[in-house]
VOPAGU-2260 file (C-alpha; in pm, 1 decimal, decimal comma):
REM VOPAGU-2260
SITE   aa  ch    i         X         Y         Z
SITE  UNK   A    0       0,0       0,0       0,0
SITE  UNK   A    1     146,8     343,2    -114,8
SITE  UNK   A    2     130,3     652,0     103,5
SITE  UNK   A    3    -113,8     812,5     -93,6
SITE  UNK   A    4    -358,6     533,9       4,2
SITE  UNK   A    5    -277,6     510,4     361,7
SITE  UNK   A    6    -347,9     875,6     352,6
SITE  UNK   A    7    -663,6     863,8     210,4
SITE  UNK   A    8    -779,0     581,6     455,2
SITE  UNK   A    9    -736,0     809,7     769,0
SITE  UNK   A   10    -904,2     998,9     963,1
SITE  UNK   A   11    -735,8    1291,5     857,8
SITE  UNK   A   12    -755,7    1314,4     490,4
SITE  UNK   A   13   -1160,1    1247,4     577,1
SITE  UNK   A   14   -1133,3    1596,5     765,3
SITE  UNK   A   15    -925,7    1786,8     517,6
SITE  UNK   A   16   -1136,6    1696,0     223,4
SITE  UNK   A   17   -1458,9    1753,7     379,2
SITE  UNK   A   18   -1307,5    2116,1     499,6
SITE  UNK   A   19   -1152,9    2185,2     162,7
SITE  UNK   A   20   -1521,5    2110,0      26,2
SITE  UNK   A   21   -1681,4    2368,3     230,2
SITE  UNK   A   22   -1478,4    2615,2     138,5
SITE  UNK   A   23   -1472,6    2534,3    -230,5
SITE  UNK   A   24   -1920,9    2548,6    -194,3
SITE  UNK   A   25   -1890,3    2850,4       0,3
SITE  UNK   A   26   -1652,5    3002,5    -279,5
SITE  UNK   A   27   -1953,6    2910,8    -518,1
SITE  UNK   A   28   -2194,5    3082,2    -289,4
SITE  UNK   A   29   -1995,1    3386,0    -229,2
SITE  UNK   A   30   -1958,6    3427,3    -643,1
SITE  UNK   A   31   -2286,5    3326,9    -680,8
SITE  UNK   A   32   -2375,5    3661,2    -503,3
SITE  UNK   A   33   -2117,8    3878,3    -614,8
SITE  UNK   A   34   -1852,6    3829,6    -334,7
SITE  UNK   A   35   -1467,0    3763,1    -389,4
SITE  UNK   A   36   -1421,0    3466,6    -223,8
SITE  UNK   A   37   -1043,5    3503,6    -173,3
SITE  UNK   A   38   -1089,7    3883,7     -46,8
SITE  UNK   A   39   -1367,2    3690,6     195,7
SITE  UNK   A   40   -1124,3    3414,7     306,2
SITE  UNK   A   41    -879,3    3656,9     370,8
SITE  UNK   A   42   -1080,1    3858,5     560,5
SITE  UNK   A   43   -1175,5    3515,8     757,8
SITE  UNK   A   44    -831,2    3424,4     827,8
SITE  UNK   A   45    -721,8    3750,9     942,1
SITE  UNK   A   46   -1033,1    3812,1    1159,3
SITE  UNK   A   47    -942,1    3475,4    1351,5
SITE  UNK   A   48    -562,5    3557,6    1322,6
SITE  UNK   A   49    -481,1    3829,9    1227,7
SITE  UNK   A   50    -415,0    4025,0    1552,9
SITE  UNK   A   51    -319,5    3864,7    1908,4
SITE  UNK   A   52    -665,2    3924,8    2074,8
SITE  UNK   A   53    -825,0    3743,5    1797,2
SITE  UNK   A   54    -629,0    3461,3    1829,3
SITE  UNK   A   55    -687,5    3466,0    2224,0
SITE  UNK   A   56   -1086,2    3499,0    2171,6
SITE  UNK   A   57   -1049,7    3207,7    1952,4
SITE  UNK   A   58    -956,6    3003,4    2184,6
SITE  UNK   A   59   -1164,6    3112,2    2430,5
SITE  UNK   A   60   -1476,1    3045,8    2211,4
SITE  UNK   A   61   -1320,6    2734,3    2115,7
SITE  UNK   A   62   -1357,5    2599,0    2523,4
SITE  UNK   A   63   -1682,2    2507,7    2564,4
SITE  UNK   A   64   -1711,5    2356,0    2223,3
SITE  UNK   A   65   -1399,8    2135,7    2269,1
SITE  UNK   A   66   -1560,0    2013,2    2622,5
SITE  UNK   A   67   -1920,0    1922,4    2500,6
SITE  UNK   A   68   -1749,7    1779,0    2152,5
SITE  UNK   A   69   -1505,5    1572,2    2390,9
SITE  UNK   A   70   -1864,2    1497,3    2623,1
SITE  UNK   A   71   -2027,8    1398,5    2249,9
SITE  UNK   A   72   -1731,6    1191,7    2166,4
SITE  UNK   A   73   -1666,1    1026,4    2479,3
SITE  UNK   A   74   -2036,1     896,5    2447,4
SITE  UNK   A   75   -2034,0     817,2    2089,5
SITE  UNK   A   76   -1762,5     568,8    2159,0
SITE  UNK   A   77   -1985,1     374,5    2429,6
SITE  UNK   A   78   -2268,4     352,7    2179,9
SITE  UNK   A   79   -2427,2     608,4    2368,1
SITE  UNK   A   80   -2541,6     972,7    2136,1
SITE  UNK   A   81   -2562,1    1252,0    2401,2
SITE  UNK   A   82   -2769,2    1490,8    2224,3
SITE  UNK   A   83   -2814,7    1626,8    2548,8
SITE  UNK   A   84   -2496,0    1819,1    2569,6
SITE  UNK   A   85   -2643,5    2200,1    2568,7
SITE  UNK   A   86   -2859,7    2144,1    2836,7
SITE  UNK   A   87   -2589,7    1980,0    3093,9
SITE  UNK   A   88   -2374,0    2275,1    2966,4
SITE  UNK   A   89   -2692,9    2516,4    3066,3
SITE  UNK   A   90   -2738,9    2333,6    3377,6
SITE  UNK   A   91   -2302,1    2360,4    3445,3
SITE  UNK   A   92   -2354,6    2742,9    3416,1
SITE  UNK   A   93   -2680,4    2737,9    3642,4
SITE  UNK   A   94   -2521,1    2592,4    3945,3
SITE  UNK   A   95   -2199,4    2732,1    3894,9
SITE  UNK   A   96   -2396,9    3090,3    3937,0
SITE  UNK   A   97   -2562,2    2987,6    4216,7
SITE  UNK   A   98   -2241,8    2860,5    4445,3
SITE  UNK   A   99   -2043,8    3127,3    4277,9
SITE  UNK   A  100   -2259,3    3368,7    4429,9
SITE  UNK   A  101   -2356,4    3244,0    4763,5
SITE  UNK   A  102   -1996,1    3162,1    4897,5
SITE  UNK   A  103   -1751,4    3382,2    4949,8
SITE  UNK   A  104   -1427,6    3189,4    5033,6
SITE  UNK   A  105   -1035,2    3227,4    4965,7
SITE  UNK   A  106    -979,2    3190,7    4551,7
SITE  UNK   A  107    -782,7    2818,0    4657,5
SITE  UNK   A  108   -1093,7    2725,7    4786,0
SITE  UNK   A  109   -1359,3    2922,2    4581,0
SITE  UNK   A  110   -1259,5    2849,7    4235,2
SITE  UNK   A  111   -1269,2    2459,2    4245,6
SITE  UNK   A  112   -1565,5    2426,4    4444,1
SITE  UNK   A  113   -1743,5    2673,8    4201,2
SITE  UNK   A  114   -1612,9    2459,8    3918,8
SITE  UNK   A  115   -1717,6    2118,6    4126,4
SITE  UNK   A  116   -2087,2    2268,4    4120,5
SITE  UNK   A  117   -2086,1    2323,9    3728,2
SITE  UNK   A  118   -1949,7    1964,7    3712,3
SITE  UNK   A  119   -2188,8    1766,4    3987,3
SITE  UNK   A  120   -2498,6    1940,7    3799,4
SITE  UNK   A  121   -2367,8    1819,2    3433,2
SITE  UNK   A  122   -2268,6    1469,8    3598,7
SITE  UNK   A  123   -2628,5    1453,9    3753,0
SITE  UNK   A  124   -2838,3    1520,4    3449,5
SITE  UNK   A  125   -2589,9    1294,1    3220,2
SITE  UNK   A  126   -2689,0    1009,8    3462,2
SITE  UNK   A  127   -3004,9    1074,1    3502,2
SITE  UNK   A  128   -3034,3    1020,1    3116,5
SITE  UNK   A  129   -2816,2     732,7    3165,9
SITE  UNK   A  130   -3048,3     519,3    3430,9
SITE  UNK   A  131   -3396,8     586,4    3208,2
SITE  UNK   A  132   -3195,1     405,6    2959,6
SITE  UNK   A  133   -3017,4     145,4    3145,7
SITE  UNK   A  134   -3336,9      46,7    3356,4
SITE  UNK   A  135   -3608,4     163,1    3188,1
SITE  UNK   A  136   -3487,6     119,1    2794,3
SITE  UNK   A  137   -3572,4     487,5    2739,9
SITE  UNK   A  138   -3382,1     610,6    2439,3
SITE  UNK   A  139   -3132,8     877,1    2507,4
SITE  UNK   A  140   -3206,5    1126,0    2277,1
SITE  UNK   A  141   -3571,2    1122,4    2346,6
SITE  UNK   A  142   -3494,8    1212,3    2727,2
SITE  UNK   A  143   -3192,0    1423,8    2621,7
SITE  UNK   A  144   -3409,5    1656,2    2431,3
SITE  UNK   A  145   -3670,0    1714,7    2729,0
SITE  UNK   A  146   -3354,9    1709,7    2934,2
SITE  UNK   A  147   -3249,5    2073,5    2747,4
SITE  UNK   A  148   -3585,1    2234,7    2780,3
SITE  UNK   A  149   -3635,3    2148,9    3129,0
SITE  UNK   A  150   -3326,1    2326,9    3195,0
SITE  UNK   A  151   -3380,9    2599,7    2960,5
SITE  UNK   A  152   -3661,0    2740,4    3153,2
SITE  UNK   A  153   -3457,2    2621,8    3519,4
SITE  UNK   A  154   -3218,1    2872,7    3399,7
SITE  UNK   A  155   -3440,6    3160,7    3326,3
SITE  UNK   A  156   -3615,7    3094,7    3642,3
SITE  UNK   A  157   -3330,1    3112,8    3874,1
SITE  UNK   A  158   -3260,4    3450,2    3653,2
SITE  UNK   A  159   -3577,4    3620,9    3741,4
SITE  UNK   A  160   -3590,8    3502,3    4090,9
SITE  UNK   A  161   -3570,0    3716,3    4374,1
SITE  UNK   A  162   -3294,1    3571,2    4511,3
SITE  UNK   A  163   -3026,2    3575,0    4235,7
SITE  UNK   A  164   -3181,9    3856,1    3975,0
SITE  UNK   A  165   -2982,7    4161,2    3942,6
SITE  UNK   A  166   -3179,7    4475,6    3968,2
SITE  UNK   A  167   -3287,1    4639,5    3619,2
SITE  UNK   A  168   -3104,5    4399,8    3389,7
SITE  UNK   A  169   -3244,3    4051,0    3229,6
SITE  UNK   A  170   -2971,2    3893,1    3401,8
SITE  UNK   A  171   -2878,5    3659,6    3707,1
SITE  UNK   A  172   -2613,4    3860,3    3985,2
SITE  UNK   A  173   -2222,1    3809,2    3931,6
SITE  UNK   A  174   -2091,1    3556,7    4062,2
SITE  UNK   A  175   -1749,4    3662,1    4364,5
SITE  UNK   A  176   -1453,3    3777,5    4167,1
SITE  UNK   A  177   -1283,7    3476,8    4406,1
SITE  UNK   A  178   -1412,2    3280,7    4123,6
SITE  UNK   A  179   -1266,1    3382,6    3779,2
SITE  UNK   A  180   -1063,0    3186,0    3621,9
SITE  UNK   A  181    -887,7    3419,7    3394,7
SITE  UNK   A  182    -529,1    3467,0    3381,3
SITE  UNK   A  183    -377,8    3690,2    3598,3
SITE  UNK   A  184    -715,9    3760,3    3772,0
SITE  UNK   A  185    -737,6    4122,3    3849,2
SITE  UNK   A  186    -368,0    4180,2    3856,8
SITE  UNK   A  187    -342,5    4259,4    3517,8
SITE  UNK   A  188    -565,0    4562,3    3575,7
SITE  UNK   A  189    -361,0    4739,0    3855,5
SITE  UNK   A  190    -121,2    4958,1    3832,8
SITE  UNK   A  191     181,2    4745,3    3894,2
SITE  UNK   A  192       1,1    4483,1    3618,8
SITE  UNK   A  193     -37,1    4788,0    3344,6
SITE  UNK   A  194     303,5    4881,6    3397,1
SITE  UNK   A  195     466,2    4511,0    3380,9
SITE  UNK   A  196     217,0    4427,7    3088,0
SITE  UNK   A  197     336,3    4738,8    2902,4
SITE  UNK   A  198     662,7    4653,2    2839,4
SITE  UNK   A  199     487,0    4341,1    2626,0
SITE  UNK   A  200     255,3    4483,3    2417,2
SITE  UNK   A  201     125,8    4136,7    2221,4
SITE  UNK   A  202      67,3    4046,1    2597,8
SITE  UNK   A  203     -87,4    4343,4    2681,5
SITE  UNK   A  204    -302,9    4331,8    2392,1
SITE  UNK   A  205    -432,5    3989,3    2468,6
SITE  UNK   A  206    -467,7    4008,3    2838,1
SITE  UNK   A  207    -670,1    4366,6    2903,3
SITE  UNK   A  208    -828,9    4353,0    2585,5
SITE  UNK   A  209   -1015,2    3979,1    2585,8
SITE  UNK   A  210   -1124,5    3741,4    2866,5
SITE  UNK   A  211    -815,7    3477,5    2840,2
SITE  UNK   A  212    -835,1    3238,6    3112,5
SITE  UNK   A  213    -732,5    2951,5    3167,2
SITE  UNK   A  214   -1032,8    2691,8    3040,6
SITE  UNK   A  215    -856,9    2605,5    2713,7
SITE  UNK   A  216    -548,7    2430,8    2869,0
SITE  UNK   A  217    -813,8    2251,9    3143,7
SITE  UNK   A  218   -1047,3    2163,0    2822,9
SITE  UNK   A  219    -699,7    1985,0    2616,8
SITE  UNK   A  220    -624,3    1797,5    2945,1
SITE  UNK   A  221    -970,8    1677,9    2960,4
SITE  UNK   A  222    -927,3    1558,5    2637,7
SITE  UNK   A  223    -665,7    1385,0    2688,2
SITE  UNK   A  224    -780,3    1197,5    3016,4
SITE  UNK   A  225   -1119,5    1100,3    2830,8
SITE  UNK   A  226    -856,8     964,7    2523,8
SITE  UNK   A  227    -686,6     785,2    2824,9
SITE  UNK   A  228    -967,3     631,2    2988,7
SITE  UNK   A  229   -1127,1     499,9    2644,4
SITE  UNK   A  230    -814,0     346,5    2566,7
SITE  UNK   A  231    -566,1     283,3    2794,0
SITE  UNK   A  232    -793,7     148,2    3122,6
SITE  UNK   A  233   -1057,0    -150,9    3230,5
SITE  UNK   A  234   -1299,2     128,3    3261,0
SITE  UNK   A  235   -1255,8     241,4    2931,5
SITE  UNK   A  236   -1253,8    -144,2    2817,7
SITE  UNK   A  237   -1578,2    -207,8    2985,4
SITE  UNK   A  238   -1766,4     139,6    2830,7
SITE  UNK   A  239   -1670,5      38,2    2485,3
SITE  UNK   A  240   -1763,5    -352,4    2488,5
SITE  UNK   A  241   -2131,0    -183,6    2626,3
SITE  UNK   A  242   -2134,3      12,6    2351,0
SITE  UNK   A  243   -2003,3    -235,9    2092,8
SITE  UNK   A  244   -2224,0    -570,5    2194,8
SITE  UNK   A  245   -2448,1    -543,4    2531,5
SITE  UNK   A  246   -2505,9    -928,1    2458,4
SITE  UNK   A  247   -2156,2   -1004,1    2493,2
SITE  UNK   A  248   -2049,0    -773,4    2743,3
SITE  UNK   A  249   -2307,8    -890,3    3008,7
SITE  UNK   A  250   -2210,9   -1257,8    2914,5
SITE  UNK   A  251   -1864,8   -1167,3    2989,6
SITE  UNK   A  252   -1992,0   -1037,6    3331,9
SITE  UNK   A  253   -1937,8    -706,4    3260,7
SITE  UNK   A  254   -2266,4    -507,9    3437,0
SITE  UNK   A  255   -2443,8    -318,0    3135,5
SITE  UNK   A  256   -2674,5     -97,1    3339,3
SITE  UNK   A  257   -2407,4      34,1    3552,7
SITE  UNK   A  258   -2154,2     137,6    3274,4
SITE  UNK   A  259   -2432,1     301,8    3060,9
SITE  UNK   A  260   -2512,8     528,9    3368,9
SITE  UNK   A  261   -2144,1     586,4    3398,3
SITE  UNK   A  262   -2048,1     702,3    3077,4
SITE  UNK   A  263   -2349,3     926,9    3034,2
SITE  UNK   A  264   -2228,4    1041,6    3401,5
SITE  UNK   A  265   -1860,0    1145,7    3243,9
SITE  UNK   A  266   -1974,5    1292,1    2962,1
SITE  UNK   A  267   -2223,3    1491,7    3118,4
SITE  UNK   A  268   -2004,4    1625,4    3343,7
SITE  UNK   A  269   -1747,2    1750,8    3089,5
SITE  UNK   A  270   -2024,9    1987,8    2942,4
SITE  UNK   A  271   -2110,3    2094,2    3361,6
SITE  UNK   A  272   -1757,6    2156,7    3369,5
SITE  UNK   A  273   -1781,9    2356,8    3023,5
SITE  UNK   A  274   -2047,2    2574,0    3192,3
SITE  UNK   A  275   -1900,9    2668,8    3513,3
SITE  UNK   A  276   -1531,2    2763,3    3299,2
SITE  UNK   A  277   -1780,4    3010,9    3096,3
SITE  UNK   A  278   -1935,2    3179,3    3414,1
SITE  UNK   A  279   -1576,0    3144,0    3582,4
SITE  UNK   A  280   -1393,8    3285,8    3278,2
SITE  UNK   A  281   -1583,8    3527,2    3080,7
SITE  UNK   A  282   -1700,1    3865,6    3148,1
SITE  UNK   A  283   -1996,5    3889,4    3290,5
SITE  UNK   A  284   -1892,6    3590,5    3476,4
SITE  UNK   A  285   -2305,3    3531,1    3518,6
SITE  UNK   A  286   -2626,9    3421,2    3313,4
SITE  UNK   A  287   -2835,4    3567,0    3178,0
SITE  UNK   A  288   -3254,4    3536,9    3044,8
SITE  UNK   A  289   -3248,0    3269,7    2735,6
SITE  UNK   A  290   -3439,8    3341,8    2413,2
SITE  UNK   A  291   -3309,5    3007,9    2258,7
SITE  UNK   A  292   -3050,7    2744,6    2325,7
SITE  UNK   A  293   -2708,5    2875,5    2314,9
SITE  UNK   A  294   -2582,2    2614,4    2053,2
SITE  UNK   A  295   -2277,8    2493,7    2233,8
SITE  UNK   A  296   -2394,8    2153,2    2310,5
SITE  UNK   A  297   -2492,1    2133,8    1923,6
SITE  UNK   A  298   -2169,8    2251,4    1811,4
SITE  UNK   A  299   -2008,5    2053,5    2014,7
SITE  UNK   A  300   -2226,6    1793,8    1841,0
SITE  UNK   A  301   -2048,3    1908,1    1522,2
SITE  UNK   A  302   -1695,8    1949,7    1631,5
SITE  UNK   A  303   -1713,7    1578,1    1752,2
SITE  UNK   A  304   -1820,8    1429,4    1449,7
SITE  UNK   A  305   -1525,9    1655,8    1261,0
SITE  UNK   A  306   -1285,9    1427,7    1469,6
SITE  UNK   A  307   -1485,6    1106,3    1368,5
SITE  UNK   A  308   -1561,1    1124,5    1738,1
SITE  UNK   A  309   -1208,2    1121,7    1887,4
SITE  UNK   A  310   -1156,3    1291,2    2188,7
SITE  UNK   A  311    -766,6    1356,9    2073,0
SITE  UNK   A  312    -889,0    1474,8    1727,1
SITE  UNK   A  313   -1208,4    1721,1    1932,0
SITE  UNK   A  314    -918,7    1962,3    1981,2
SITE  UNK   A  315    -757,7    2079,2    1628,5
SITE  UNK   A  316   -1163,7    2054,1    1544,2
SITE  UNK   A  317   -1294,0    2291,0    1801,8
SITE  UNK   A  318   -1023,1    2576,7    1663,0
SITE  UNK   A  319   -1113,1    2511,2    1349,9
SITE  UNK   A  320   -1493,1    2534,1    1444,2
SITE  UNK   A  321   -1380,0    2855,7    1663,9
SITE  UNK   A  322   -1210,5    3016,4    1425,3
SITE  UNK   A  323   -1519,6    2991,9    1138,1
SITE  UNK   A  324   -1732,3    3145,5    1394,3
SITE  UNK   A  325   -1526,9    3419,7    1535,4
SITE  UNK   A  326   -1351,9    3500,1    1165,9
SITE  UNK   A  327   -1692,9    3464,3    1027,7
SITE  UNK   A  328   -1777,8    3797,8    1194,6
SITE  UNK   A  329   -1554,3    3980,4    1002,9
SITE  UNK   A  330   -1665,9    3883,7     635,4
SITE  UNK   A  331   -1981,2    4065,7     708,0
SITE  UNK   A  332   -1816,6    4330,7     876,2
SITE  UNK   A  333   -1544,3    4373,3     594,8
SITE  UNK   A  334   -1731,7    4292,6     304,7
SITE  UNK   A  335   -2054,5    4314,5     397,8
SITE  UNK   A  336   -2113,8    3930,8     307,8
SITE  UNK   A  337   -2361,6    3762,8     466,8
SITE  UNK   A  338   -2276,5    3587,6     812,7
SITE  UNK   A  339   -2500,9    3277,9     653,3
SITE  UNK   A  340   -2210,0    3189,9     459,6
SITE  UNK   A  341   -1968,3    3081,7     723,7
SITE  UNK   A  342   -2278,6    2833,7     831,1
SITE  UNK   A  343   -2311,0    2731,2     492,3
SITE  UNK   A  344   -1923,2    2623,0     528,4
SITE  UNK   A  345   -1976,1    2471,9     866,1
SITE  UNK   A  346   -2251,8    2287,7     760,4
SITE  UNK   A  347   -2077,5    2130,5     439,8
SITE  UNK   A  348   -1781,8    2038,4     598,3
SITE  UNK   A  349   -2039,1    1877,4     878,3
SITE  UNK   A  350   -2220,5    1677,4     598,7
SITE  UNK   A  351   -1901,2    1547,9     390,9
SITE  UNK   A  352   -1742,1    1482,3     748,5
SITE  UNK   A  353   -2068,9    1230,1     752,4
SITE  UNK   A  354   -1969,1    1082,4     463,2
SITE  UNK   A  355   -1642,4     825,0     595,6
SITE  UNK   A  356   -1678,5     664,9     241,8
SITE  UNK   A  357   -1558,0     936,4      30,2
SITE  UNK   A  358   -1162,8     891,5      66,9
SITE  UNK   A  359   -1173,8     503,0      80,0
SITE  UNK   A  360   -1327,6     535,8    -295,1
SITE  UNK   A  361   -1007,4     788,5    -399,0
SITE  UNK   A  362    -779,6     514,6    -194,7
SITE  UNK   A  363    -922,2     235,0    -386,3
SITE  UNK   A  364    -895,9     462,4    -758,8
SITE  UNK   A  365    -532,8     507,9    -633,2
SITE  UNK   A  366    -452,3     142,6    -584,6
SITE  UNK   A  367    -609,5      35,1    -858,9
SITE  UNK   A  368    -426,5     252,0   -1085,9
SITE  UNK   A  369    -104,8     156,5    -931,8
SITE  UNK   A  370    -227,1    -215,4    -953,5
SITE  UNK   A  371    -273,6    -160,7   -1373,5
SITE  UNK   A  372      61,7      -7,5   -1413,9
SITE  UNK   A  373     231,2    -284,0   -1236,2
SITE  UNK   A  374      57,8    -494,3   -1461,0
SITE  UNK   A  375     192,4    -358,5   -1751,7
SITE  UNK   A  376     535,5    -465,4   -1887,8
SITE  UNK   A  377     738,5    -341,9   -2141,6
SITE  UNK   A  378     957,4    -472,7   -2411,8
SITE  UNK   A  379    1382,4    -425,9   -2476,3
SITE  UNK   A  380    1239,7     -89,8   -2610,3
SITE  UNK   A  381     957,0      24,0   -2439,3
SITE  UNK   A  382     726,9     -81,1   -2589,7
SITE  UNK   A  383     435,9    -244,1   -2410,8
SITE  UNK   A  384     405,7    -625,0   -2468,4
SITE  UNK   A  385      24,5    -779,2   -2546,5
SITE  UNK   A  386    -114,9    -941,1   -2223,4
SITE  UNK   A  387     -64,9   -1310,3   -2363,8
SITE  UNK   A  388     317,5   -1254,6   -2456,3
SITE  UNK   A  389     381,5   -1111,5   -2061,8
């Protein structure tokens, strides 16, 4: 087997075509109503990279959509589809508000128990999801779905409560300051922090001028320890021989119920603790009255099928994804190009990413070209022989 062909049998090369086809149908779309698409790519790229604070606020949208991809992923790979992702991220913000605003201890103590809150509430609605299906055979989308709107409204009643509703605003109060998350805290802000900042200006520009904290580097580590327990532990063992053949893992003695509730418990609380970074880390470090879901769960959704549902691969995805959303702002800005485009892209790369057969038919072109010229042979001078004479 050439390279070419182990190329095209990856995962990767399934990726890269299925992004180089959404920009190629966006191209069409942006012609198609009198856009340049290279002046609107350019624009893209430089509004996700062109300038340090971009880059930062690409990475901090890129967070929560890593976590609940990872939470999609982690699922996906114990036969489990956790469509309920937004609302255990809703429900991670929720309670992280709540704590975050009720205690007020020392930062050491604050910030993880805030975090703990955002995680427990996730954890609890992923295995409540998980037991209806374990015991009861309910399927988990069906009680995912209900699971989101349930909390949907949860979250705008704990907004417009008495207790936690901030005066004159449709929003829930702040949670302590003991419980940001962003670098530097409120350091950076001081005096002492302008002046040290200063003498960095790329630093400067990316520390007082977005909300960089420090959920990203938590989010990789997470996906690496879910990579770790699919593949390198019993637990992980047990999750995926659930998900591959319930038959044959209770035979083995494996208990079914128990692992189903288990994984939906881990991946739910990836997206708590997806929440509870995004009240923790971003400005206003609260929540606020929904109109409509907040999409993170679904993109997540997306970003995890991108990877071909690897927790590993949920990383260079959820940039990408970031950087299409955040960029995506500037085409219209810039060019005054519709922001419908960049979902057109996202959506097309979504769609070919859903087709895994695509590159195996350009392997098997590949080696069967390469097969044919092996089979031809040549005479003393060059000249190809008949079939019978080889």
């Amino acid at each position: 087997m050439s390279k070419l062909e182990k190329f095209l049998r990856g995962r990767f090369a399934a990726a890269l075509m299925a992004v180089l086809v959404g920009f190629a149908i966006s191209a069409v779309v942006l012609i198609a109503a009198g856009y340049n698409p290279i002046s609107a790519f350019a624009a893209l790229f430089h509004g996700a990279f062109g300038r340090p604070k971009y880059i930062a606020n690409v990475f901090i949208k890129a967070t929560p959509i890593l976590l609940t991809g990872v939470s999609v992923a982690f699922a996906f790979k114990t036969g489990l589809f956790n469509i309920g992702a937004e609302g255990q991220y809703i429900l991670g913000t929720v309670l992280a508000t709540i704590v975050g605003v009720k205690l007020n201890l020392p930062m050491p103590l604050q910030v993880p128990i805030v975090l703990a809150a955002g995680i427990l509430g996730g954890a609890a609605l992923g295995a409540f999801v998980g037991w209806l299906k374990a015991h009861f055979g309910i399927h988990e989308v069906i009680t995912s779905i209900m699971c989101n709107w349930i909390v949907f409204y949860l979250c705008n009643y704990v907004v417009m409560s008495d207790t936690f509703h901030k005066p004159n605003s449709s929003s829930a109060l702040a949670v302590n300051p003991r419980s940001y998350t962003m670098i530097l805290g409120n350091w950076k802000k001081s005096d002492a922090g302008k002046e040290f900042l200063s003498n960095i200006p790329w630093l400067r520009e990316i520390l007082l001028k977005t909300d960089l904290n420090y959920g990203f580097i938590i989010a990789v580590l997470i996906a690496i320890l879910a990579s770790i327990i699919l593949t390198r532990t019993k637990l992980g063992y047990e999750l995926r021989a659930v998900g591959f053949n319930r038959d044959a893992a209770r035979f083995s003695g494996i208990s079914v119920e128990r692992n189903i509730v288990l994984s939906m418990l881990i991946a739910g609380a990836f997206c708590g603790l997806a929440g509870a970074l995004a009240v923790t880390g971003i400005a206003p470090h609260t929540i606020t009255l929904l109109a409509g879901m907040e999409g993170y769960g679904f993109n997540g959704m997306s970003v995890a099928f991108i990877a071909a549902c690897s927790p590993l691969g949920c990383i260079p995805a959820s940039i990408l994804f970031a950087s299409l959303i955040y960029g995506g702002m500037s085409v219209q800005q810039t060019m005054g190009a519709p922001s419908d485009i960049i979902n057109i892209m996202i959506g097309t790369i979504v769609f070919f990413t859903a087709l895994p057969g695509l590159t195996p038919v350009l392997a098997n072109m590949v080696a069967k070209r390469r097969k044919d010229q092996e089979n031809v042979r040549v005479s003393k001078d060059g000249t190809p022989l008949p079939e019978k004479e080889v």
